[in-house]
mmCIF file as gemmi writes it, N, C-alpha and C atoms, coordinates in Angstrom:
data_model
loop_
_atom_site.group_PDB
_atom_site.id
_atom_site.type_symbol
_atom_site.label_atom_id
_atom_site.label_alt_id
_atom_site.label_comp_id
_atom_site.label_asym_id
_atom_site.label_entity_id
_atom_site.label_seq_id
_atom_site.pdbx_PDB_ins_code
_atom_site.Cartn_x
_atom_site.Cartn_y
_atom_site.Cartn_z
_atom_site.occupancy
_atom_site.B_iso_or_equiv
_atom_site.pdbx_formal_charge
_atom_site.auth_seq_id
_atom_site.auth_asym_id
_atom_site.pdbx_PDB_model_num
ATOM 1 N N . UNK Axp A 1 ? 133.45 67.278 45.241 1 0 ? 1 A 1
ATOM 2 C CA . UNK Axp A 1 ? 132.608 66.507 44.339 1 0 ? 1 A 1
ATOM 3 C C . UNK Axp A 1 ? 131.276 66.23 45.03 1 0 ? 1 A 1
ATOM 4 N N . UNK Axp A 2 ? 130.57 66.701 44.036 1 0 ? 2 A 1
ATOM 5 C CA . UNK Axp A 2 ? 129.14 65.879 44.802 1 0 ? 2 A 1
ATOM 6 C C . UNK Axp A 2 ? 128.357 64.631 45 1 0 ? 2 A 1
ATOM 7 N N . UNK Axp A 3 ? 127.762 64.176 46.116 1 0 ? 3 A 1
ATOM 8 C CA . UNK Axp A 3 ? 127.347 62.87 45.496 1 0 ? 3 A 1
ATOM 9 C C . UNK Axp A 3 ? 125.897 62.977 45.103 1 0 ? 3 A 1
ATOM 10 N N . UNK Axp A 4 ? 126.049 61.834 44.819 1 0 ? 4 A 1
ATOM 11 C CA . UNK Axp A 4 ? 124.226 61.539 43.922 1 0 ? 4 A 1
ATOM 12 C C . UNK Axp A 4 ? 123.346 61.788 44.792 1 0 ? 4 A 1
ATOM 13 N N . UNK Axp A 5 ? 123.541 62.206 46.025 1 0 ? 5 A 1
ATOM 14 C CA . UNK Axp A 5 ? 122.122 62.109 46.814 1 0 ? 5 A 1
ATOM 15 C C . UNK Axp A 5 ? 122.251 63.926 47.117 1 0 ? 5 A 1
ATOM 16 N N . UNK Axp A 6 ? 123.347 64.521 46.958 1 0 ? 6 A 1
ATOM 17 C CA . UNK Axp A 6 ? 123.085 65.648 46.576 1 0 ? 6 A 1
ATOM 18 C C . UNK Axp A 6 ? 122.797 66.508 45.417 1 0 ? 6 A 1
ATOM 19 N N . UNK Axp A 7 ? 123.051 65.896 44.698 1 0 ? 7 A 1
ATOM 20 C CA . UNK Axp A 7 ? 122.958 66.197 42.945 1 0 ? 7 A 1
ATOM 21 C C . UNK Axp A 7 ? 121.242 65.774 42.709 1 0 ? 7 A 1
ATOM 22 N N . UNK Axp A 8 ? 120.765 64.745 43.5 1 0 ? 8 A 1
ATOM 23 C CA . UNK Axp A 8 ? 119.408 64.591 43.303 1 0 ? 8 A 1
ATOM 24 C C . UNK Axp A 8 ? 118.648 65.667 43.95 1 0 ? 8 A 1
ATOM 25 N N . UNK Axp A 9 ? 119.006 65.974 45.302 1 0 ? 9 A 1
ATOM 26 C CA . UNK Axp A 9 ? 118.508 67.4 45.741 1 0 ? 9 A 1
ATOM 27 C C . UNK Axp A 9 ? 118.288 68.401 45.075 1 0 ? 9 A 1
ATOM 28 N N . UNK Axp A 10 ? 119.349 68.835 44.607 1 0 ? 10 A 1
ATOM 29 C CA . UNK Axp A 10 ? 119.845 70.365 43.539 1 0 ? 10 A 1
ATOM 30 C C . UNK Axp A 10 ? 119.151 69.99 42.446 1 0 ? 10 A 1
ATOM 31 N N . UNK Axp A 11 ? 118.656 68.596 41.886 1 0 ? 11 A 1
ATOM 32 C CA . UNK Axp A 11 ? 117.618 68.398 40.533 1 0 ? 11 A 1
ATOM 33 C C . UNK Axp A 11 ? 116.709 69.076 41.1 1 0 ? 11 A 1
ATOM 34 N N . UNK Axp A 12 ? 116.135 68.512 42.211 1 0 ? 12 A 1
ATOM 35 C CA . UNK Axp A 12 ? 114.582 68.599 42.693 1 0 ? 12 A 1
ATOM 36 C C . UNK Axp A 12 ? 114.613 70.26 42.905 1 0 ? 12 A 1
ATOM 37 N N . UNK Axp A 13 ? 115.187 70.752 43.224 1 0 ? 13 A 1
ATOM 38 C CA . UNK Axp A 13 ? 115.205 72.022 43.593 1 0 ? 13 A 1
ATOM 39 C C . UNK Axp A 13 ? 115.372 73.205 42.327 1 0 ? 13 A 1
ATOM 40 N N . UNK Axp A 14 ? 115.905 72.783 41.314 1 0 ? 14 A 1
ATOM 41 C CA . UNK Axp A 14 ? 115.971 72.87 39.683 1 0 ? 14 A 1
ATOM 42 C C . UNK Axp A 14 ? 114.83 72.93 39.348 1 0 ? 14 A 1
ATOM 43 N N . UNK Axp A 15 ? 113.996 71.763 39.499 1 0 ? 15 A 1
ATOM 44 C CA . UNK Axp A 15 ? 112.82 71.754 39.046 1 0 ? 15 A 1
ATOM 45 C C . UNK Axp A 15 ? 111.609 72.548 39.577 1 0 ? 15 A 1
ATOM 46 N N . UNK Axp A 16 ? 111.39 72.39 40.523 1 0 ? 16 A 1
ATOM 47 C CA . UNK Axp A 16 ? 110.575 73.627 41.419 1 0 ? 16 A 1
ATOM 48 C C . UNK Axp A 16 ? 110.745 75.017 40.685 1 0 ? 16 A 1
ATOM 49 N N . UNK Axp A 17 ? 112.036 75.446 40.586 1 0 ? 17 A 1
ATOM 50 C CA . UNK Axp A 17 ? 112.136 76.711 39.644 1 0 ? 17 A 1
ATOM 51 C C . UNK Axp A 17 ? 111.657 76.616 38.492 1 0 ? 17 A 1
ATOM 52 N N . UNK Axp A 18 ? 112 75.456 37.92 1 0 ? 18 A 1
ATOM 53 C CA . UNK Axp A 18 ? 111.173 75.7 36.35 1 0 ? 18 A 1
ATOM 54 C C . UNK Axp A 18 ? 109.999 75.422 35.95 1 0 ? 18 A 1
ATOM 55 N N . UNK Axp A 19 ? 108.915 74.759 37.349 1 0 ? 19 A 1
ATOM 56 C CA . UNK Axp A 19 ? 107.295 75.193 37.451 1 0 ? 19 A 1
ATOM 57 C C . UNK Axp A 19 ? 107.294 76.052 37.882 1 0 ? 19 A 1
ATOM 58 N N . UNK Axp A 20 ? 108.471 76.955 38.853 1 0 ? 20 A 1
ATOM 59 C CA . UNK Axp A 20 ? 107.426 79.032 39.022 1 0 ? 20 A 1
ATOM 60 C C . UNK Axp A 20 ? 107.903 79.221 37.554 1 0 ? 20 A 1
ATOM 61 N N . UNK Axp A 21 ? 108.703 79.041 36.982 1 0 ? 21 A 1
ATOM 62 C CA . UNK Axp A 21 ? 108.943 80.302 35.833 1 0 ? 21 A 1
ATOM 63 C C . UNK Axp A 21 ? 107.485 79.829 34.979 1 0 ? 21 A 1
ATOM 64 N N . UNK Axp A 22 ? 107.17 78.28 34.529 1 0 ? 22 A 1
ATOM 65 C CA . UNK Axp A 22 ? 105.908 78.033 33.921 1 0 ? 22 A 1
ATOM 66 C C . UNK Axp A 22 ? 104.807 78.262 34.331 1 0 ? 22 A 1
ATOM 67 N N . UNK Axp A 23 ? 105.06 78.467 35.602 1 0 ? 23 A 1
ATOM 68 C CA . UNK Axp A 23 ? 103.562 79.393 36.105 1 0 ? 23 A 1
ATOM 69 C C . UNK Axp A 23 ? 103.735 80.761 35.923 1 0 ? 23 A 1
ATOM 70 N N . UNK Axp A 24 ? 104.816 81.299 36.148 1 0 ? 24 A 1
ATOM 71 C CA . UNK Axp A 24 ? 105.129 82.695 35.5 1 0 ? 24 A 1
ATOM 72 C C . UNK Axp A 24 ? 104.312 83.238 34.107 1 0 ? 24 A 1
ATOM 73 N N . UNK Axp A 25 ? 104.86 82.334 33.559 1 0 ? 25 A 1
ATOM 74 C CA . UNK Axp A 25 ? 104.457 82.217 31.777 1 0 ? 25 A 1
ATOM 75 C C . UNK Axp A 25 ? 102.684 82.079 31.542 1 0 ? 25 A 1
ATOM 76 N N . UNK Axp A 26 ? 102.324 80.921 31.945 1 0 ? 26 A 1
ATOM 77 C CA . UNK Axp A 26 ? 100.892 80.694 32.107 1 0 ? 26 A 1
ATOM 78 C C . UNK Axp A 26 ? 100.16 82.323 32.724 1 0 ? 26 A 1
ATOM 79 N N . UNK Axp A 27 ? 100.775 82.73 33.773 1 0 ? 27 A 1
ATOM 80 C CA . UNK Axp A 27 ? 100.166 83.801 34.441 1 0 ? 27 A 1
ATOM 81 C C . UNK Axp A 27 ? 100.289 85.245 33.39 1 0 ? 27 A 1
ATOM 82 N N . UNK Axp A 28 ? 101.173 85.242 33.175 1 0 ? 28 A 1
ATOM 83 C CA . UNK Axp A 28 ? 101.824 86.453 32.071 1 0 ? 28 A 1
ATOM 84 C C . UNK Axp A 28 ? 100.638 86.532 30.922 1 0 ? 28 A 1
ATOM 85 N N . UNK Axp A 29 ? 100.45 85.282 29.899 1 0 ? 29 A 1
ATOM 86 C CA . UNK Axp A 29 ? 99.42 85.239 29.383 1 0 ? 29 A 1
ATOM 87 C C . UNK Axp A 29 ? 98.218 85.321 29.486 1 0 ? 29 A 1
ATOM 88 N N . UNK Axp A 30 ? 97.589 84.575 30.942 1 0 ? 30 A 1
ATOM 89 C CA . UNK Axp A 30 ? 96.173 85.02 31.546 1 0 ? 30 A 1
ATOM 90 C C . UNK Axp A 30 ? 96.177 86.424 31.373 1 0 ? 30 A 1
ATOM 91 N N . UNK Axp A 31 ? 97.157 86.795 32.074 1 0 ? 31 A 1
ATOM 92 C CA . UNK Axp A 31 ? 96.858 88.536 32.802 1 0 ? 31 A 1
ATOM 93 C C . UNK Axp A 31 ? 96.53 89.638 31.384 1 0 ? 31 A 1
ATOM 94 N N . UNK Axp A 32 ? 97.371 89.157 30.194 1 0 ? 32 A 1
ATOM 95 C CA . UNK Axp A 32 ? 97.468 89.414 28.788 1 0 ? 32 A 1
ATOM 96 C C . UNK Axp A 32 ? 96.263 89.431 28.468 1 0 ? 32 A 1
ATOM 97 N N . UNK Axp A 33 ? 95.825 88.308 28.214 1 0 ? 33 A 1
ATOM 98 C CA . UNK Axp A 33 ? 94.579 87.562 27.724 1 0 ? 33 A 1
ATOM 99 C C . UNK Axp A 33 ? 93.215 88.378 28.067 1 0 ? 33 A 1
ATOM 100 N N . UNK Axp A 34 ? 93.269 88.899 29.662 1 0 ? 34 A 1
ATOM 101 C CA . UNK Axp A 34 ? 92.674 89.912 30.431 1 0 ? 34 A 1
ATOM 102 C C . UNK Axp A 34 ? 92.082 90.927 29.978 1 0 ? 34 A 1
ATOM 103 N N . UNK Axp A 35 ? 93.161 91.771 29.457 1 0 ? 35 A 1
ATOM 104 C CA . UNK Axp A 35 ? 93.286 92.733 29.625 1 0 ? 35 A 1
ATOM 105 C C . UNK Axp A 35 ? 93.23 93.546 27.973 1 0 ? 35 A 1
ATOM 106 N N . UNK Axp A 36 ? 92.854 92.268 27.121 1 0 ? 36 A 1
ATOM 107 C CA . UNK Axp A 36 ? 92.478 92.483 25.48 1 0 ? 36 A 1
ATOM 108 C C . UNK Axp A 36 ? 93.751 92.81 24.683 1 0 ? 36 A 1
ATOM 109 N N . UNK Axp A 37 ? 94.905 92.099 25.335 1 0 ? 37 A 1
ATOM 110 C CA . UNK Axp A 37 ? 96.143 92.382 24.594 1 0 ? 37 A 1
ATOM 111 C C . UNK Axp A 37 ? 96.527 90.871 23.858 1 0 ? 37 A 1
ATOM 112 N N . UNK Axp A 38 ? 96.756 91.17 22.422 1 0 ? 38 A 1
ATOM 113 C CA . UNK Axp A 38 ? 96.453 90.37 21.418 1 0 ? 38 A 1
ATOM 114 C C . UNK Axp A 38 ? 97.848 88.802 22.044 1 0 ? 38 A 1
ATOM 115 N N . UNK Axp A 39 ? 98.206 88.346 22.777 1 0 ? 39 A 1
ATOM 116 C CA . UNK Axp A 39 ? 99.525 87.406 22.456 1 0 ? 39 A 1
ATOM 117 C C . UNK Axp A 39 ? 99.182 86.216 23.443 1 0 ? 39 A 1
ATOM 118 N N . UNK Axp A 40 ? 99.862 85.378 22.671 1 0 ? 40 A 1
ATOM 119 C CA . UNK Axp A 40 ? 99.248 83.895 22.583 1 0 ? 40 A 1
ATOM 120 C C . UNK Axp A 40 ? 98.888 83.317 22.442 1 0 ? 40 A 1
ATOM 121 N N . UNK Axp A 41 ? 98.181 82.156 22.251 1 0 ? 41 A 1
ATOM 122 C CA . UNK Axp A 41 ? 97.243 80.999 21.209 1 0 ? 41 A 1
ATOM 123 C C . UNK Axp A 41 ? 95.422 81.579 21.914 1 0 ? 41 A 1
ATOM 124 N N . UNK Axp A 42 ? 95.391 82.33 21.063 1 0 ? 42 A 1
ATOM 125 C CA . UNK Axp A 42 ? 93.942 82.35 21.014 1 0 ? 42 A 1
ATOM 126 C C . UNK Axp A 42 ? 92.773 81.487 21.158 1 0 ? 42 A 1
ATOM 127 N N . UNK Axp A 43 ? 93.352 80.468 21.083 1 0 ? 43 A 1
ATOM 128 C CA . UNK Axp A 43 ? 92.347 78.716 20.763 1 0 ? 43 A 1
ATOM 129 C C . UNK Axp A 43 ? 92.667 78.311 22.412 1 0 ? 43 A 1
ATOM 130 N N . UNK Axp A 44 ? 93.382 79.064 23.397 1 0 ? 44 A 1
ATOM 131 C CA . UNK Axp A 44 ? 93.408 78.637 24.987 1 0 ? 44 A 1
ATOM 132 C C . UNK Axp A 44 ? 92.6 79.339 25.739 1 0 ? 44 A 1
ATOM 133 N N . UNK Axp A 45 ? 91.724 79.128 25.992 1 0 ? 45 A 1
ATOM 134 C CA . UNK Axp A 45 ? 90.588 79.773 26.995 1 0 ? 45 A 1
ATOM 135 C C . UNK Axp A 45 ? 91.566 80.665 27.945 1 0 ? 45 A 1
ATOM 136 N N . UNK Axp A 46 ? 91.462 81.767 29.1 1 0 ? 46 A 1
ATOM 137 C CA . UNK Axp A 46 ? 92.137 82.561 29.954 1 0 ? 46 A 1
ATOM 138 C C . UNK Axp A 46 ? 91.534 81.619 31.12 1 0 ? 46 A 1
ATOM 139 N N . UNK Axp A 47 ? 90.832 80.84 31.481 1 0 ? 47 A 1
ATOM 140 C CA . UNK Axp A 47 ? 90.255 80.014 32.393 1 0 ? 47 A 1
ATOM 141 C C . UNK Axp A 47 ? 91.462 78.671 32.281 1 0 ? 47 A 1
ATOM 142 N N . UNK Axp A 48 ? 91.797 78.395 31.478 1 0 ? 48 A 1
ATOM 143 C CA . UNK Axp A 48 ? 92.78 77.059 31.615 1 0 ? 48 A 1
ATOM 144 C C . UNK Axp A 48 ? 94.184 77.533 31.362 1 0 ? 48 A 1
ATOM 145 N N . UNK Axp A 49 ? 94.803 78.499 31.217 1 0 ? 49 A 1
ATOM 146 C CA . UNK Axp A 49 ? 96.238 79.187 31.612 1 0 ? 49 A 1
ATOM 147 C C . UNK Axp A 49 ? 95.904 79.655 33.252 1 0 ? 49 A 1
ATOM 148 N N . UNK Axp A 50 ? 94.933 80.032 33.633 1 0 ? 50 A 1
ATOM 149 C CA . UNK Axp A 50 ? 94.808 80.592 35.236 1 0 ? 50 A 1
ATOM 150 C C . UNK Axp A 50 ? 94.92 78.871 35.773 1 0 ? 50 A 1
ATOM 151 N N . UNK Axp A 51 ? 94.156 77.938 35.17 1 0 ? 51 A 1
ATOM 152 C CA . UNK Axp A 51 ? 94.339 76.539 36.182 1 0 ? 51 A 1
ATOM 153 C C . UNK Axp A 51 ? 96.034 75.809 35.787 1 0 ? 51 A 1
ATOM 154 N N . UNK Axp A 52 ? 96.731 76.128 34.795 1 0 ? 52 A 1
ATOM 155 C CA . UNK Axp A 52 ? 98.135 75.822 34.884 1 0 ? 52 A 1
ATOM 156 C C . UNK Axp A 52 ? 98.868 76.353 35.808 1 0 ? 52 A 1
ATOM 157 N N . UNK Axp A 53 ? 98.721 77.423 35.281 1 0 ? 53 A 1
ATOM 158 C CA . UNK Axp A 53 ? 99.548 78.761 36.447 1 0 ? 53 A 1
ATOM 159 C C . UNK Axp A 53 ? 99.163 78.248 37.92 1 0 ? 53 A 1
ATOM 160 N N . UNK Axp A 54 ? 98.307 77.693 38.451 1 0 ? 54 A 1
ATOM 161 C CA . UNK Axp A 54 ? 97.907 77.52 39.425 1 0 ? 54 A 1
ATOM 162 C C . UNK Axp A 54 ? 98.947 75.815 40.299 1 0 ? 54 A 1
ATOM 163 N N . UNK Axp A 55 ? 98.312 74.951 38.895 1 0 ? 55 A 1
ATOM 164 C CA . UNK Axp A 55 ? 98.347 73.684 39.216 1 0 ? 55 A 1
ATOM 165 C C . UNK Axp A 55 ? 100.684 73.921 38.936 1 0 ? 55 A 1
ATOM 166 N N . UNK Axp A 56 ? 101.094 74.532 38.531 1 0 ? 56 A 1
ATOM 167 C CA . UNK Axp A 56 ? 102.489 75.042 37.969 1 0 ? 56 A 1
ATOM 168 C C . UNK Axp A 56 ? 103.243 75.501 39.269 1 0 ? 56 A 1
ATOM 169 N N . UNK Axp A 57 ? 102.79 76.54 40.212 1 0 ? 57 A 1
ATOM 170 C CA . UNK Axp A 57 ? 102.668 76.9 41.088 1 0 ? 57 A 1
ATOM 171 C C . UNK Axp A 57 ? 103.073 76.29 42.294 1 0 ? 57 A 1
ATOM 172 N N . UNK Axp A 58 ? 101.518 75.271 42.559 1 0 ? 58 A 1
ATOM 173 C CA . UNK Axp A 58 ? 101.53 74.506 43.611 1 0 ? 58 A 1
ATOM 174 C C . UNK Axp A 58 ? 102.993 73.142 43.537 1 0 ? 58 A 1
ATOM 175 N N . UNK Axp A 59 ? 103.139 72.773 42.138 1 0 ? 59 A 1
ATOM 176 C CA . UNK Axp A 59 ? 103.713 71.632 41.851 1 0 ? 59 A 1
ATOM 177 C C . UNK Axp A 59 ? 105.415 72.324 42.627 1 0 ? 59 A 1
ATOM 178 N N . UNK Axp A 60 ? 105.85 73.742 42.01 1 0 ? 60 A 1
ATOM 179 C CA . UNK Axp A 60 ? 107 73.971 42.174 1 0 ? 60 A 1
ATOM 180 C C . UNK Axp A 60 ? 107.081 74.125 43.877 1 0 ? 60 A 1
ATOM 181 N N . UNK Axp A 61 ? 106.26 74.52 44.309 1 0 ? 61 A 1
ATOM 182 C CA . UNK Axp A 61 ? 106.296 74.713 46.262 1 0 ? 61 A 1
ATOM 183 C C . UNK Axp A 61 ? 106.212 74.087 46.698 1 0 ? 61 A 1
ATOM 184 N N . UNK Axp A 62 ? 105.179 72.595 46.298 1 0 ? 62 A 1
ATOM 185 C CA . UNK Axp A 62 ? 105.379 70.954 46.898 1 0 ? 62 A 1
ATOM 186 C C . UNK Axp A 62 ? 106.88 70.494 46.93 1 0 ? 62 A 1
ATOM 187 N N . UNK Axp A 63 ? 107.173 70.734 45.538 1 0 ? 63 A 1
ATOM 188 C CA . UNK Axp A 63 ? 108.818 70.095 45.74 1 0 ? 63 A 1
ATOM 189 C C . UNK Axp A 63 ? 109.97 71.063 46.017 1 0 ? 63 A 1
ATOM 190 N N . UNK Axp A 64 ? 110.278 71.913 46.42 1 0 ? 64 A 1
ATOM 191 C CA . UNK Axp A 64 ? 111.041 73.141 47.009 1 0 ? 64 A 1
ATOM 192 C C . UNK Axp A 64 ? 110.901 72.783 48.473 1 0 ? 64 A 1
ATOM 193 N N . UNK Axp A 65 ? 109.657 72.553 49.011 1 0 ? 65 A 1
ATOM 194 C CA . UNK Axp A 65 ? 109.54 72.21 50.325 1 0 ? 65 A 1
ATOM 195 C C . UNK Axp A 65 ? 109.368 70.667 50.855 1 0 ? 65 A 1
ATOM 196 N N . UNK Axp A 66 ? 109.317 70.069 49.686 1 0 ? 66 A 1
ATOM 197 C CA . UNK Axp A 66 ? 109.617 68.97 50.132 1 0 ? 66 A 1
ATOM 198 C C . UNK Axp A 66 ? 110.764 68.331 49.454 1 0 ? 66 A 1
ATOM 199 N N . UNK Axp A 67 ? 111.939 68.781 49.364 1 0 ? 67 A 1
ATOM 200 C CA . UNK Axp A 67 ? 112.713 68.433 48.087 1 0 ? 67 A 1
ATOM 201 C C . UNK Axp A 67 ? 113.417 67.652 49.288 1 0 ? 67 A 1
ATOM 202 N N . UNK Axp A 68 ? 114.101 68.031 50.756 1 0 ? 68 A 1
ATOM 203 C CA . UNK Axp A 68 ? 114.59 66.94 51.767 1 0 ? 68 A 1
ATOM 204 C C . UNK Axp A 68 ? 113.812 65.742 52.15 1 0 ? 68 A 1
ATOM 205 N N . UNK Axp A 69 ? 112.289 65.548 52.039 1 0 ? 69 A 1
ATOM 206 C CA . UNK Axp A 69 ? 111.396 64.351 51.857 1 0 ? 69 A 1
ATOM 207 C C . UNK Axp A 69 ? 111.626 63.548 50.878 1 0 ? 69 A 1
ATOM 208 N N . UNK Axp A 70 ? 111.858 64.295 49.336 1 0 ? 70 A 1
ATOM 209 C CA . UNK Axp A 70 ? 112.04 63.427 48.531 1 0 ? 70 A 1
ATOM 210 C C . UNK Axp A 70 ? 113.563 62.571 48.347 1 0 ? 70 A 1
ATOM 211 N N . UNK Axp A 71 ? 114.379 63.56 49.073 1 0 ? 71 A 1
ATOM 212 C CA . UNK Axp A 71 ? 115.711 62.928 48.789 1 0 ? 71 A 1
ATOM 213 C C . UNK Axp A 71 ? 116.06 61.895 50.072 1 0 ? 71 A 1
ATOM 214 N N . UNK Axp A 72 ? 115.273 61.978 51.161 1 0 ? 72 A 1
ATOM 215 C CA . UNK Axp A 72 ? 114.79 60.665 51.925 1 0 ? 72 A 1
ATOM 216 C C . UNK Axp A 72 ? 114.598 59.438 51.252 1 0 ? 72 A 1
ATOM 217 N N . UNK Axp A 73 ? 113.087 59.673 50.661 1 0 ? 73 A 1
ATOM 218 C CA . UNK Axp A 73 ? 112.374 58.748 49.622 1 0 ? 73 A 1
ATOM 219 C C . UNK Axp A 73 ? 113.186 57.983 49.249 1 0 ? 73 A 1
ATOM 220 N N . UNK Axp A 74 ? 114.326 58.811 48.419 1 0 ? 74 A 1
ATOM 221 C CA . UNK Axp A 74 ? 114.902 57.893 47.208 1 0 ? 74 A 1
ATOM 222 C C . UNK Axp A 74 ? 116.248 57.201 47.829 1 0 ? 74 A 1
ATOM 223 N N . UNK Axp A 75 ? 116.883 57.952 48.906 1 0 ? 75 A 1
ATOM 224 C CA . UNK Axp A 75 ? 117.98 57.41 49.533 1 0 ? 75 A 1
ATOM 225 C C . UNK Axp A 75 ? 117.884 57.37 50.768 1 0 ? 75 A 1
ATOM 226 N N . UNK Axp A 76 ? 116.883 57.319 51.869 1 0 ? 76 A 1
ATOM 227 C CA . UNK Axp A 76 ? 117.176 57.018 52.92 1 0 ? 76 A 1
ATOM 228 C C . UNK Axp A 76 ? 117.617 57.647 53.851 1 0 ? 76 A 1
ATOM 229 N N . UNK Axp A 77 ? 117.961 57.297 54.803 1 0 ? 77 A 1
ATOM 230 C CA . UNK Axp A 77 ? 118.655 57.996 55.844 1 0 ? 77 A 1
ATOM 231 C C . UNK Axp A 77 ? 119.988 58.817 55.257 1 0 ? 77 A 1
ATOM 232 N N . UNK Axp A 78 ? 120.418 59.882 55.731 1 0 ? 78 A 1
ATOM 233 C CA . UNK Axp A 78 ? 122.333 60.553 55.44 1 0 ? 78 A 1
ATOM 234 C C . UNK Axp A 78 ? 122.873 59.456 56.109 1 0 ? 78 A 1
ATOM 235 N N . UNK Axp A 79 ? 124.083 59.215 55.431 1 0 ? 79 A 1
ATOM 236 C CA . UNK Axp A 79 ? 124.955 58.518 56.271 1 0 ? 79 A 1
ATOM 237 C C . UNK Axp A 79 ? 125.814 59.119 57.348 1 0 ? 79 A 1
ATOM 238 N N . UNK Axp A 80 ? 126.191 58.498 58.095 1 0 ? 80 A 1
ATOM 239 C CA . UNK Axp A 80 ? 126.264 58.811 59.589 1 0 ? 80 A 1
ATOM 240 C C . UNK Axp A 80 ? 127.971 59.31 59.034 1 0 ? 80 A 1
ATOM 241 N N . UNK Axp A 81 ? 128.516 60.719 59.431 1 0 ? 81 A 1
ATOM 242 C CA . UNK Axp A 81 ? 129.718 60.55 59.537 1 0 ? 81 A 1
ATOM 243 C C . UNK Axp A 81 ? 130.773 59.9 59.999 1 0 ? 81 A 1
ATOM 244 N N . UNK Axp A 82 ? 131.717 59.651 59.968 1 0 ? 82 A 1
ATOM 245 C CA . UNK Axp A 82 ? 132.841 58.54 60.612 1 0 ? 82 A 1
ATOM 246 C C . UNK Axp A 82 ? 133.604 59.343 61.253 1 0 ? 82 A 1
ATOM 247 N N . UNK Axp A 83 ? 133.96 59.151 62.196 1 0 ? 83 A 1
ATOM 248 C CA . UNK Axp A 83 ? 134.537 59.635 63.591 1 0 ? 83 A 1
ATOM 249 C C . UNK Axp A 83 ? 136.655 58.946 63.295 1 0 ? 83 A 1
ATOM 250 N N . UNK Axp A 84 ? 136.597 60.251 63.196 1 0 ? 84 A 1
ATOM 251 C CA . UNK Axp A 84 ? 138.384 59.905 62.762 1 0 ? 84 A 1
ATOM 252 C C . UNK Axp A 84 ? 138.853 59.743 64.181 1 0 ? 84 A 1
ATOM 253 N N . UNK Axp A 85 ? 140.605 58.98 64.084 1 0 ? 85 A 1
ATOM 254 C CA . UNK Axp A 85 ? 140.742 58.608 65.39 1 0 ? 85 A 1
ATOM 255 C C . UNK Axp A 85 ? 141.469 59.643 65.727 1 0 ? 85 A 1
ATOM 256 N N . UNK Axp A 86 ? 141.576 59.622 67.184 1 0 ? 86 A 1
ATOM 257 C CA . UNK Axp A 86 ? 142.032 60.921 67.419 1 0 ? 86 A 1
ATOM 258 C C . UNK Axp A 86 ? 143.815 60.762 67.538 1 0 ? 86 A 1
């Protein structure tokens, strides 16, 4: 069973993946957008899908690499294992 301070990890680390795939997406469309191939909201400049994709990006690698900082943050130190008797 897991506990909450690992289950909060595996969120944070969840999430990081699902800003690359939205920077994925953002990027997919720029590159589209590029290249005079008709798909996606036309009314989005190719200048502000390149600054998602970007800002999407950075957000998912901040928390991937800092996902053991954050699970500090929220809980603190690991607890110290207990030493069975012998």
């Amino acid at each position: 069973m897991m506990r909450p301070r690992e289950l909060f990890g595996v969120g944070i680390r969840v999430l990081a993946i699902w800003f690359w795939c939205e920077a994925f997406y953002w990027g997919y469309f720029a590159v589209a957008k590029s290249i005079d191939v008709t798909l996606g909201n036309p009314k989005i400049p190719t200048r502000e899908e390149v600054s998602s994709m970007l800002l999407n990006a950075i957000l998912g690698t901040v928390l991937m690499v800092g996902a053991r900082a954050l699970v500090w943050l929220a809980y603190g130190d690991a607890p110290k294992a207990e030493a069975s008797p012998p």
